[in-house]
N, CA, C and O atoms as a printed pandas DataFrame, in Angstrom:
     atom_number atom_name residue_name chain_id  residue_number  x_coord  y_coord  z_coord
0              1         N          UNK        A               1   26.010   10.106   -9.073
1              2        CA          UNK        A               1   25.559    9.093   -8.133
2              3         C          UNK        A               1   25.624    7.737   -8.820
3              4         O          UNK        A               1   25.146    7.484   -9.926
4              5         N          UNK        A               2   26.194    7.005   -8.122
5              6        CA          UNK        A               2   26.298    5.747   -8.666
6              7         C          UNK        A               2   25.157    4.893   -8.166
7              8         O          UNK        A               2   24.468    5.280   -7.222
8              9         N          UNK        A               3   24.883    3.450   -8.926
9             10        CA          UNK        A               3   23.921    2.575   -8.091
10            11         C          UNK        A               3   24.950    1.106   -8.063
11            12         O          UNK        A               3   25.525    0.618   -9.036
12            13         N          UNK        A               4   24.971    0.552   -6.496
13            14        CA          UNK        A               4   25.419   -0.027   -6.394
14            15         C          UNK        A               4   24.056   -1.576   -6.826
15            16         O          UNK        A               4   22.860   -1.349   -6.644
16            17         N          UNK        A               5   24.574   -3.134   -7.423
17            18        CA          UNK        A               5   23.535   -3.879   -7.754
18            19         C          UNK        A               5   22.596   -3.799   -6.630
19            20         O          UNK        A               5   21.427   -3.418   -6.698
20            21         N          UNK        A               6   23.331   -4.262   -5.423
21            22        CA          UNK        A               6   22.801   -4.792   -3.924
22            23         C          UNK        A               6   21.406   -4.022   -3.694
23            24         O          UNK        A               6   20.371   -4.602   -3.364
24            25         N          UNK        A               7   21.549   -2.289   -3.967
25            26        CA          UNK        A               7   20.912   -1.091   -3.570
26            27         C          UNK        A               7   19.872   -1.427   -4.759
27            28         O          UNK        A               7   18.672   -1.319   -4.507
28            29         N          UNK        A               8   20.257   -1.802   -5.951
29            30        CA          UNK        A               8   19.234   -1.721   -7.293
30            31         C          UNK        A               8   17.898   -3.155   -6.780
31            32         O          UNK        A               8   16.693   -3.323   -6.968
32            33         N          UNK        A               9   18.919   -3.848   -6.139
33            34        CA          UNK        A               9   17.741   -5.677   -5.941
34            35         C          UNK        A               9   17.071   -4.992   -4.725
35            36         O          UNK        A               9   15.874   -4.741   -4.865
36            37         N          UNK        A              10   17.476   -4.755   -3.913
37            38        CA          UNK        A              10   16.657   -3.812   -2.402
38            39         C          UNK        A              10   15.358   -2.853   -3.092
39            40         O          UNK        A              10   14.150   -3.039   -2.947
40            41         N          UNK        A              11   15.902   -2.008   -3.713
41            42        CA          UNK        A              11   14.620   -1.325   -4.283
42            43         C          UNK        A              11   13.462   -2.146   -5.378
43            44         O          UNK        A              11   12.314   -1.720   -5.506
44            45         N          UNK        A              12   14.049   -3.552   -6.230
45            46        CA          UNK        A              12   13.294   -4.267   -6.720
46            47         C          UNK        A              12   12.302   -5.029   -5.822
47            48         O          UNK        A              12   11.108   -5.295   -5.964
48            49         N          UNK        A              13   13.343   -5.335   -4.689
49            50        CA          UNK        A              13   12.505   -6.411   -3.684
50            51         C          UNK        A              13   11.035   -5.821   -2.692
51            52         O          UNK        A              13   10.063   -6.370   -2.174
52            53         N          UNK        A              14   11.724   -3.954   -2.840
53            54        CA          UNK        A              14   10.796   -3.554   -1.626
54            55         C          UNK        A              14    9.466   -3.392   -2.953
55            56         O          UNK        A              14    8.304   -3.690   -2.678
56            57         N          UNK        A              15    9.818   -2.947   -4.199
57            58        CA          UNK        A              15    8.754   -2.584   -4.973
58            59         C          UNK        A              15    7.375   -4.025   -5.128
59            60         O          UNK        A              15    6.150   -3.969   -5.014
60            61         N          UNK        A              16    8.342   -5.217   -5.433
61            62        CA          UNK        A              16    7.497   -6.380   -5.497
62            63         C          UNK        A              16    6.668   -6.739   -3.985
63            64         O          UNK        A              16    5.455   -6.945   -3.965
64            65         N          UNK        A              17    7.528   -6.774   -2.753
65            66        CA          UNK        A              17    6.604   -6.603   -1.711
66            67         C          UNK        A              17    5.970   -5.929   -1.927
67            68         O          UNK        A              17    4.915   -6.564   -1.930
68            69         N          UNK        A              18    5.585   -4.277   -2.312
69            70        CA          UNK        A              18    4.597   -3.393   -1.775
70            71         C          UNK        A              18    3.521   -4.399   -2.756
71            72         O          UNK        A              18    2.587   -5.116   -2.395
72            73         N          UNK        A              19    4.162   -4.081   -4.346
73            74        CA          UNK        A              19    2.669   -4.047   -5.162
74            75         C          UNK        A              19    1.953   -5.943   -5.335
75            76         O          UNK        A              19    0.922   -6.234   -5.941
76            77         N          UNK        A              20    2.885   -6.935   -4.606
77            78        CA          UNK        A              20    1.809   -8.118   -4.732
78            79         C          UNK        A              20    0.541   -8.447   -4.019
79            80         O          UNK        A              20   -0.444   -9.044   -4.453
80            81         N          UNK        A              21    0.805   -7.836   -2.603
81            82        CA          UNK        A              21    0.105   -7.447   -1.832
82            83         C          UNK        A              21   -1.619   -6.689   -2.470
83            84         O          UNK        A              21   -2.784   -6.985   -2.204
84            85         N          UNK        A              22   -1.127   -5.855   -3.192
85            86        CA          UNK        A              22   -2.126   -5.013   -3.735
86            87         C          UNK        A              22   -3.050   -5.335   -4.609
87            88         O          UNK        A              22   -4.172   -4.866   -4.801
88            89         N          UNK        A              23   -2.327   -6.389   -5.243
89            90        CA          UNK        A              23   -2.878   -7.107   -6.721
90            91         C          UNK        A              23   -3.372   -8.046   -6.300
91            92         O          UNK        A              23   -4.601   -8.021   -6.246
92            93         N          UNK        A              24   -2.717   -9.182   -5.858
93            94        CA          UNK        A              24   -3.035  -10.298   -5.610
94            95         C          UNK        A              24   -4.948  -10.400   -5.322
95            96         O          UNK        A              24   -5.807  -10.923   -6.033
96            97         N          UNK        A              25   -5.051   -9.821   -4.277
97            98        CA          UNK        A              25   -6.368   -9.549   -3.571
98            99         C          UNK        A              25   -7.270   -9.248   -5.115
99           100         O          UNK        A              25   -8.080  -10.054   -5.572
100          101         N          UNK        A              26   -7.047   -8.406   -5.524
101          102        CA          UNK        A              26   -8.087   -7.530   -6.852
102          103         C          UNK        A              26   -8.077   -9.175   -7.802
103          104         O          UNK        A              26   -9.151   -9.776   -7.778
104          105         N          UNK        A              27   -7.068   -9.750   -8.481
105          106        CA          UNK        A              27   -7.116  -10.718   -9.315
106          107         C          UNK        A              27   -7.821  -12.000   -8.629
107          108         O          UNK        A              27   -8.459  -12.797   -9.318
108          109         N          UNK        A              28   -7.658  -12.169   -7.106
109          110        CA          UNK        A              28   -8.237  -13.662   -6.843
110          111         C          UNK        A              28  -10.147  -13.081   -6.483
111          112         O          UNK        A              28  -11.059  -13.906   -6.410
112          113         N          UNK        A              29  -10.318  -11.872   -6.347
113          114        CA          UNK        A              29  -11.898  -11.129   -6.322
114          115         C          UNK        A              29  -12.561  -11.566   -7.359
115          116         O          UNK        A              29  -13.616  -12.201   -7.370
116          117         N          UNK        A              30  -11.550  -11.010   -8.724
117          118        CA          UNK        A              30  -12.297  -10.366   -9.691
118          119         C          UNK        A              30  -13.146  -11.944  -10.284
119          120         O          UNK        A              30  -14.097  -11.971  -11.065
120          121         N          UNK        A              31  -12.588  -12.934   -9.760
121          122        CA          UNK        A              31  -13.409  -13.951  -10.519
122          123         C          UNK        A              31  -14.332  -14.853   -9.335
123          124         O          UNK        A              31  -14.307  -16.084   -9.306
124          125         N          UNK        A              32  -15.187  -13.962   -8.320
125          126        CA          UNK        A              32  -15.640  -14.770   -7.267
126          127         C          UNK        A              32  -17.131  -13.612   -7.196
127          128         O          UNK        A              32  -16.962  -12.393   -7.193
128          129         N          UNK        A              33  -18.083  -14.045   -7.160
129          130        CA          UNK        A              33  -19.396  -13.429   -6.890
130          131         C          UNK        A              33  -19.365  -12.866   -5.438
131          132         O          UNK        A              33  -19.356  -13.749   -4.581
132          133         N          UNK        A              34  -19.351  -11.865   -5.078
133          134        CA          UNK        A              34  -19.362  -11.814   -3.499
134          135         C          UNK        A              34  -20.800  -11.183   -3.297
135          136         O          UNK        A              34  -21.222  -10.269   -4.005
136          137         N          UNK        A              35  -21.510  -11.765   -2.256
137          138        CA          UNK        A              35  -22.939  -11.541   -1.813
138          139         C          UNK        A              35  -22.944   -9.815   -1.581
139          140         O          UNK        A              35  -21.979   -9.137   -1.228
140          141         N          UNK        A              36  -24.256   -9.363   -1.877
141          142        CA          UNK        A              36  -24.813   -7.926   -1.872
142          143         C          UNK        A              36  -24.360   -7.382   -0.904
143          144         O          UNK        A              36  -23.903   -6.271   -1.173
144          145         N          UNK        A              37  -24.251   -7.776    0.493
145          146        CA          UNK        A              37  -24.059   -7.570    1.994
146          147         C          UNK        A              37  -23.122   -6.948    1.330
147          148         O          UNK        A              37  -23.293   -5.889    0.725
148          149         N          UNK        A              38  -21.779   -7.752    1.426
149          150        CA          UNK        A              38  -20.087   -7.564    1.064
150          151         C          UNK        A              38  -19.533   -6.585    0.201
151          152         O          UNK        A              38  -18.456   -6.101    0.550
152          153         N          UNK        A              39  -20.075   -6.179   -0.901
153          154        CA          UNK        A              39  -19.909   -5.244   -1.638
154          155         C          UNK        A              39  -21.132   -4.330   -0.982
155          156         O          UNK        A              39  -20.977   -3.270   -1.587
156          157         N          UNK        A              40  -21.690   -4.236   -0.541
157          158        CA          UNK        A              40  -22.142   -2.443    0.410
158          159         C          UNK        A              40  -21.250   -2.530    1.231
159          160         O          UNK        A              40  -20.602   -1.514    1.483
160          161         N          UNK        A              41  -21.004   -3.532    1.770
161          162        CA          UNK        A              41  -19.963   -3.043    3.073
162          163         C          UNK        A              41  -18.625   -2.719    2.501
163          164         O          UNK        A              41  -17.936   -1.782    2.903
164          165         N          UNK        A              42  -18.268   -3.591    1.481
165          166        CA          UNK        A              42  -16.467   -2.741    1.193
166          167         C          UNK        A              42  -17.182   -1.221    0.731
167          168         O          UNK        A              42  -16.708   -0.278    1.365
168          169         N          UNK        A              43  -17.939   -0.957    0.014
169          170        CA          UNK        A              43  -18.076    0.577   -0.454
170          171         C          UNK        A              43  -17.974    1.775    0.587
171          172         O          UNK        A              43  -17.790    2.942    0.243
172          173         N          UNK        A              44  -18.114    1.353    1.883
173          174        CA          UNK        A              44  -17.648    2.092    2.728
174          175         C          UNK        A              44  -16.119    2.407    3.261
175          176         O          UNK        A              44  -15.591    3.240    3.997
176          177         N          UNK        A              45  -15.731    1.340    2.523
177          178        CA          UNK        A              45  -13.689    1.474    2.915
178          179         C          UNK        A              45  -13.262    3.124    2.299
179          180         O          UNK        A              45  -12.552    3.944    2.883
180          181         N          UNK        A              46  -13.767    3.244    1.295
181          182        CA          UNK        A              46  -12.680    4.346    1.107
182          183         C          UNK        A              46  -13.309    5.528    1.274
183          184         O          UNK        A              46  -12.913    6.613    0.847
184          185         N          UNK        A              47  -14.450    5.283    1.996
185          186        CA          UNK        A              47  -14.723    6.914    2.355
186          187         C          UNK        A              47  -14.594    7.026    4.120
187          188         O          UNK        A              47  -14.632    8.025    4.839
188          189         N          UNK        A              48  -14.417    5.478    4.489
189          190        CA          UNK        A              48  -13.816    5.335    5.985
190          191         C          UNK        A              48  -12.193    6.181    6.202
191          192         O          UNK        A              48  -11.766    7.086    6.919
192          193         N          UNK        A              49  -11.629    5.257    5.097
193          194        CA          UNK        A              49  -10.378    5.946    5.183
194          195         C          UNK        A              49  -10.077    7.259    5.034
195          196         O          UNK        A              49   -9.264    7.910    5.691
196          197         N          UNK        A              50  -11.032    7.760    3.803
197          198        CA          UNK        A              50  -10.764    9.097    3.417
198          199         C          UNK        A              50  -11.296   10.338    4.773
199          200         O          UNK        A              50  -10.791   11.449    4.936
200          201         N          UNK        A              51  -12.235    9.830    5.459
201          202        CA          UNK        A              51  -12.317   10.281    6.717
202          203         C          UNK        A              51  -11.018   10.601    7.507
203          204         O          UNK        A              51  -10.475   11.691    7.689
204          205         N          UNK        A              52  -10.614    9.177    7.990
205          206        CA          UNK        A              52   -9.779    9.234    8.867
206          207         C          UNK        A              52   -8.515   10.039    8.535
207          208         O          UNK        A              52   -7.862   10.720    9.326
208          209         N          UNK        A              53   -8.288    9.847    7.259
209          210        CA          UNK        A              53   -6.699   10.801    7.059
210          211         C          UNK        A              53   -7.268   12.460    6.799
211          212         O          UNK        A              53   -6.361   13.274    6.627
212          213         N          UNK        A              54   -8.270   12.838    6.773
213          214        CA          UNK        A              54   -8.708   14.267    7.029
214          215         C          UNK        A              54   -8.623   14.646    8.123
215          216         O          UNK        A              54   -8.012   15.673    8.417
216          217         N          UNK        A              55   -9.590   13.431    9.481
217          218        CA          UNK        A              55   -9.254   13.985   10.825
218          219         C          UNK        A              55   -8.088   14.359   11.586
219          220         O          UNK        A              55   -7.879   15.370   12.257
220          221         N          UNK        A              56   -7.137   13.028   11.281
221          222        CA          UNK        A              56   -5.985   12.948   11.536
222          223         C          UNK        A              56   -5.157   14.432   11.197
223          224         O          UNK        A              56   -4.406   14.975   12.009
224          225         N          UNK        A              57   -5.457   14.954    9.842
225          226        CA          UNK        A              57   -4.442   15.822    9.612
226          227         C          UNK        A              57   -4.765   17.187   10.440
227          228         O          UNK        A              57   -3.846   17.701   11.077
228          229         N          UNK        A              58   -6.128   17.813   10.441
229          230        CA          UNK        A              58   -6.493   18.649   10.961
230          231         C          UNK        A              58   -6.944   18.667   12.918
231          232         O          UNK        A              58   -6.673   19.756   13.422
232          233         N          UNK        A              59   -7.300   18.054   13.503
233          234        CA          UNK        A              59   -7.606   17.493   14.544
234          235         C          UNK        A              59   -6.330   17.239   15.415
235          236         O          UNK        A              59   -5.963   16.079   15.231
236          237         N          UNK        A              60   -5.418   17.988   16.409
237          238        CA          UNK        A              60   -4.546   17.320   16.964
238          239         C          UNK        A              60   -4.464   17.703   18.254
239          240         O          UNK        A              60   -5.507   18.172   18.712
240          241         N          UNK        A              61   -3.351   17.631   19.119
241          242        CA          UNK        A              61   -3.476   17.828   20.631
242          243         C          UNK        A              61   -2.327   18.847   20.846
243          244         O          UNK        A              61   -1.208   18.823   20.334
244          245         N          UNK        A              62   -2.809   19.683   21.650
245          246        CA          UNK        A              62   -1.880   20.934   21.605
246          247         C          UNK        A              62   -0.937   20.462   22.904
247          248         O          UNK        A              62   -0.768   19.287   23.228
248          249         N          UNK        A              63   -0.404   21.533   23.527
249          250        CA          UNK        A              63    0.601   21.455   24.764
250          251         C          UNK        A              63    0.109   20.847   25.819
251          252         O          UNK        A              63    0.791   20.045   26.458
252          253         N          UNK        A              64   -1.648   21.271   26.271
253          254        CA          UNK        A              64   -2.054   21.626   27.053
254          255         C          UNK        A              64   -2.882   19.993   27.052
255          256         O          UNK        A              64   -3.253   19.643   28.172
256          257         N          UNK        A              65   -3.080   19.340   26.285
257          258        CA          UNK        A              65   -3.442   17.439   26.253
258          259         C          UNK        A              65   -5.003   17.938   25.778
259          260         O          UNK        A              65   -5.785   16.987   25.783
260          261         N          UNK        A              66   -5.493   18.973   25.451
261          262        CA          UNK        A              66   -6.645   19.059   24.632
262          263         C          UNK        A              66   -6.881   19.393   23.326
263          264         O          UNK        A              66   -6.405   20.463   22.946
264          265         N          UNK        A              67   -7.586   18.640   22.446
265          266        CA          UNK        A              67   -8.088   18.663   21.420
266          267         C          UNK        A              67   -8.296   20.279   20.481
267          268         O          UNK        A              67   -8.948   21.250   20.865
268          269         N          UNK        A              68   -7.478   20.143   19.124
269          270        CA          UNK        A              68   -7.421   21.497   18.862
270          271         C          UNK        A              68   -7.647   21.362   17.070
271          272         O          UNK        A              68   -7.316   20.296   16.550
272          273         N          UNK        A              69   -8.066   22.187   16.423
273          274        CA          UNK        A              69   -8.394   22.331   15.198
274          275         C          UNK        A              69   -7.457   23.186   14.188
275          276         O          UNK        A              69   -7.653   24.393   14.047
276          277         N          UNK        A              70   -6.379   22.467   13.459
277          278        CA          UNK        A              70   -5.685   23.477   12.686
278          279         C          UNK        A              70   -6.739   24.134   11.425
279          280         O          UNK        A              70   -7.189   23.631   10.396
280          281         N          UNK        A              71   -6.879   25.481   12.044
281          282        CA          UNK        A              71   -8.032   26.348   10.767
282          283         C          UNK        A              71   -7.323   26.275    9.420
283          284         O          UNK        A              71   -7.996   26.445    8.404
284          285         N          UNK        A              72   -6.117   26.054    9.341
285          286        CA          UNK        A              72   -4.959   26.309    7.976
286          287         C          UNK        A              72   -5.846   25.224    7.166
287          288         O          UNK        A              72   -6.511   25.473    6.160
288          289         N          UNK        A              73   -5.686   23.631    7.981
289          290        CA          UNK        A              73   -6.270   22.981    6.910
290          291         C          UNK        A              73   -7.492   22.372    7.000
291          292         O          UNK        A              73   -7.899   21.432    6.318
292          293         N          UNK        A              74   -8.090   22.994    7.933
293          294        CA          UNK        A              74   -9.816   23.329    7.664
294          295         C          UNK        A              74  -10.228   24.510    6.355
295          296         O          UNK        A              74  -11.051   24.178    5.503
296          297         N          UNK        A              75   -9.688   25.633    6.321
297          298        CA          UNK        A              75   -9.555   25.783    5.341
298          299         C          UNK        A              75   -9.270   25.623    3.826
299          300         O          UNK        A              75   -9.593   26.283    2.838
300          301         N          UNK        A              76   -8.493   24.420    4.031
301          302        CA          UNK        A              76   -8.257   23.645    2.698
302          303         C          UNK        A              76   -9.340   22.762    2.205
303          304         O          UNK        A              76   -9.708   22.759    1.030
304          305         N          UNK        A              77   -9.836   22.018    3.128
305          306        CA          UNK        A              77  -10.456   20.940    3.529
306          307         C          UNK        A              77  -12.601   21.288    2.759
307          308         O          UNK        A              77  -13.323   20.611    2.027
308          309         N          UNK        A              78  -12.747   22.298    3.292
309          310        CA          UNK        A              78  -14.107   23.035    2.957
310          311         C          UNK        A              78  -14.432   23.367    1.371
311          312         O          UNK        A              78  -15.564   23.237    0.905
312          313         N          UNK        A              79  -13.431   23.758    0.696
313          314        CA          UNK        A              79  -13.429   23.598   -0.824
314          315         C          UNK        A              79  -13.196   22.533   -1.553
315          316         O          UNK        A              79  -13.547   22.309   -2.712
316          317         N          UNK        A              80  -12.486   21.776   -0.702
317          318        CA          UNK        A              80  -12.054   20.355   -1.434
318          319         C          UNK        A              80  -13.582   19.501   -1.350
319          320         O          UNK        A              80  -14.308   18.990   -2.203
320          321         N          UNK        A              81  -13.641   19.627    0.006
321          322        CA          UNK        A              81  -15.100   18.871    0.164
322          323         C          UNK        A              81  -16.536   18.967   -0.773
323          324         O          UNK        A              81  -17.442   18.179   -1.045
324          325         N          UNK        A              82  -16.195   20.473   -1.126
325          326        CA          UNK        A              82  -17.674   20.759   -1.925
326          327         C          UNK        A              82  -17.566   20.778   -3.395
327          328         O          UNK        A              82  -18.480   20.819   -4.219
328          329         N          UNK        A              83  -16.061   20.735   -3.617
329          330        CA          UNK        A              83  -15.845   19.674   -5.204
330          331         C          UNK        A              83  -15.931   18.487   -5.466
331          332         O          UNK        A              83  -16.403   18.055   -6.518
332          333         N          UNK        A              84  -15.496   17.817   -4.563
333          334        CA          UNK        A              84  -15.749   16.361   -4.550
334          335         C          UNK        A              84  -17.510   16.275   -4.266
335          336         O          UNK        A              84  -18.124   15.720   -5.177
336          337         N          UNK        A              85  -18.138   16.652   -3.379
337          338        CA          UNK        A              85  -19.542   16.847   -3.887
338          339         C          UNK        A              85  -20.380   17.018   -4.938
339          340         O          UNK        A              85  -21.454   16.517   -5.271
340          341         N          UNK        A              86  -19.459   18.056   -5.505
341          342        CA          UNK        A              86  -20.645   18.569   -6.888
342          343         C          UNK        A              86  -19.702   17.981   -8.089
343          344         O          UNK        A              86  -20.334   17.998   -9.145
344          345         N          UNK        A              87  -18.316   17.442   -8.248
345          346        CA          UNK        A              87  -18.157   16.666   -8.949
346          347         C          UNK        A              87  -18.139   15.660   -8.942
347          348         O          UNK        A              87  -17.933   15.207  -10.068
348          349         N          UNK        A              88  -18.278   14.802   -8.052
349          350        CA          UNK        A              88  -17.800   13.249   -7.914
350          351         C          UNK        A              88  -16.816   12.775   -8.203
351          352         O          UNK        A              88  -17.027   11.582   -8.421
352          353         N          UNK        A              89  -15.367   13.129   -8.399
353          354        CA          UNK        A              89  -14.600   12.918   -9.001
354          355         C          UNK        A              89  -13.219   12.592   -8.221
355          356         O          UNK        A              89  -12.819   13.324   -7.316
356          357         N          UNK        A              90  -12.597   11.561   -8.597
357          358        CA          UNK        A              90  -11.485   11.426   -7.110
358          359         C          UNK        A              90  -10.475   12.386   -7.761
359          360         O          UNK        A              90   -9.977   13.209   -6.993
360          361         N          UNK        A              91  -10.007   12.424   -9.318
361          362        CA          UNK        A              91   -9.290   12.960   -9.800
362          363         C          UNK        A              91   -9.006   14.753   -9.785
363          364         O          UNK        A              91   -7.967   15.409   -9.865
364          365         N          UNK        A              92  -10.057   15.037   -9.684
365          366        CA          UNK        A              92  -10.624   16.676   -9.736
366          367         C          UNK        A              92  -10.514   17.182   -8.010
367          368         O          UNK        A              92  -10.164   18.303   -7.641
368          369         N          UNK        A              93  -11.027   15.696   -6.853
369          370        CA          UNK        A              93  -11.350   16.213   -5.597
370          371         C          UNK        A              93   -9.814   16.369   -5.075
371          372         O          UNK        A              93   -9.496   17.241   -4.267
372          373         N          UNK        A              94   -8.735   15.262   -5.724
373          374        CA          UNK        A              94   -7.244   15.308   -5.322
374          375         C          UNK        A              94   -6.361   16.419   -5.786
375          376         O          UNK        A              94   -5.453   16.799   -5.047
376          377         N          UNK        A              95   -6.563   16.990   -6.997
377          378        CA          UNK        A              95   -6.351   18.245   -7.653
378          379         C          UNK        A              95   -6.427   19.103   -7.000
379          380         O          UNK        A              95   -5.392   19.736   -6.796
380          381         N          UNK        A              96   -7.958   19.637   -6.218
381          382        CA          UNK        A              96   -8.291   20.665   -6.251
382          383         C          UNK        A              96   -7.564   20.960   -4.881
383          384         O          UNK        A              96   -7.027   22.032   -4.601
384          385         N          UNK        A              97   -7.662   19.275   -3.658
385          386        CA          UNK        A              97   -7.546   19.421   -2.594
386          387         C          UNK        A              97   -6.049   19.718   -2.440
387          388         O          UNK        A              97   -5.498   20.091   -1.404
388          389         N          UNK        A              98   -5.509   19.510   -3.562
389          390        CA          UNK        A              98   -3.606   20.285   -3.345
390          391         C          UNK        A              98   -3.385   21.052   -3.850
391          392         O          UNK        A              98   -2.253   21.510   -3.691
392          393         N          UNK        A              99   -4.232   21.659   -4.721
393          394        CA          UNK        A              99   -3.742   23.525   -5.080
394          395         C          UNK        A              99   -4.408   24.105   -3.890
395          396         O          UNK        A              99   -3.905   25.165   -3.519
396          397         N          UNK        A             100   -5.531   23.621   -3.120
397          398        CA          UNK        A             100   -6.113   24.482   -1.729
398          399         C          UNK        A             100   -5.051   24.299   -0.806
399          400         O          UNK        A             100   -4.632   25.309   -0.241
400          401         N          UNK        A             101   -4.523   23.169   -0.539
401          402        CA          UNK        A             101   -3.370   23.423    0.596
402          403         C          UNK        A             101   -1.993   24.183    0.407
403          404         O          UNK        A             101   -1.251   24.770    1.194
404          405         N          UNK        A             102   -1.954   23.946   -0.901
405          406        CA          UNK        A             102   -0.490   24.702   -1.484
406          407         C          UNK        A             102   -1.011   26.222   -1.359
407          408         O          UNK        A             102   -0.073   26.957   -1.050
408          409         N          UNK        A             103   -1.953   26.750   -1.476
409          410        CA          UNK        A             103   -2.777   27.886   -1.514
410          411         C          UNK        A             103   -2.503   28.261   -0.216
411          412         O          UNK        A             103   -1.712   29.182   -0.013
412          413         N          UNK        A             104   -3.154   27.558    0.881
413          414        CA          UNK        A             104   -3.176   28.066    2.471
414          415         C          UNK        A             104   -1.475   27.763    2.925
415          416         O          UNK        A             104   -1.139   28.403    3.921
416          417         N          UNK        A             105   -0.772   27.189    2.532
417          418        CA          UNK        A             105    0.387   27.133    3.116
418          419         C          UNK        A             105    0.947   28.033    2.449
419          420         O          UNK        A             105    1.795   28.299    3.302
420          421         N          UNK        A             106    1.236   28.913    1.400
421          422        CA          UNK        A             106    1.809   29.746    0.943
422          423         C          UNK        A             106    1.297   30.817    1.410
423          424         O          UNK        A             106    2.111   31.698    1.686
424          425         N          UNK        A             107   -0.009   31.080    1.627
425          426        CA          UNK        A             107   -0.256   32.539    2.388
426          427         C          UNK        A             107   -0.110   32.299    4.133
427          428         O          UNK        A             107   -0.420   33.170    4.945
428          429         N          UNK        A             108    0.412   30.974    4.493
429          430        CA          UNK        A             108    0.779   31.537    5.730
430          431         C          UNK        A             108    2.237   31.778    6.371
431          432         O          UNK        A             108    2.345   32.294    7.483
């Protein structure tokens, strides 16, 4: 496989879009006091999100336009949950939560 330059600056350009975006925000924070309010309220972002991409995955709409529960990754979902509980750990809860799905998708 060859790389053509054009294809090499495209993948530079999309990489610098994604990650300035990301940074920028953290470096112009890190030197600004933000009131008590503001930091309780961001501390809820990532367990908002981490919500939503659980519901999303398990939670969907069958043929019939009603609401249905894939048990495959409710099953995944119930062990992951009660590691991340008793460890606190994002590293251990992301681990565990993809050997449980690799687990339920291989036995089905």
């Amino acid at each position: 496989m060859s790389m053509d330059l054009t294809i090499l600056f495209i993948i530079l350009g999309c990489a610098i879009v994604t990650f300035v975006p990301r940074i920028i925000p953290f470096l112009v924070i890190r030197n600004v006091n933000l009131p008590k309010v503001v930091i309780k309220w961001l501390s809820f972002i990532p367990i908002c999100i981490f919500t939503a991409l659980i519901v999303d995955s398990f939670i969907f709409k069958d043929k019939s336009s009603l609401l249905s529960i894939d048990w495959s990754v409710l099953a995944a979902i119930i062990p992951t949950l009660v590691i991340a509980l008793w460890t606190k750990s994002l590293s251990v809860t992301v681990l565990v939560g993809i050997v449980c799905m690799a687990t339920v998708r291989a036995l089905i």
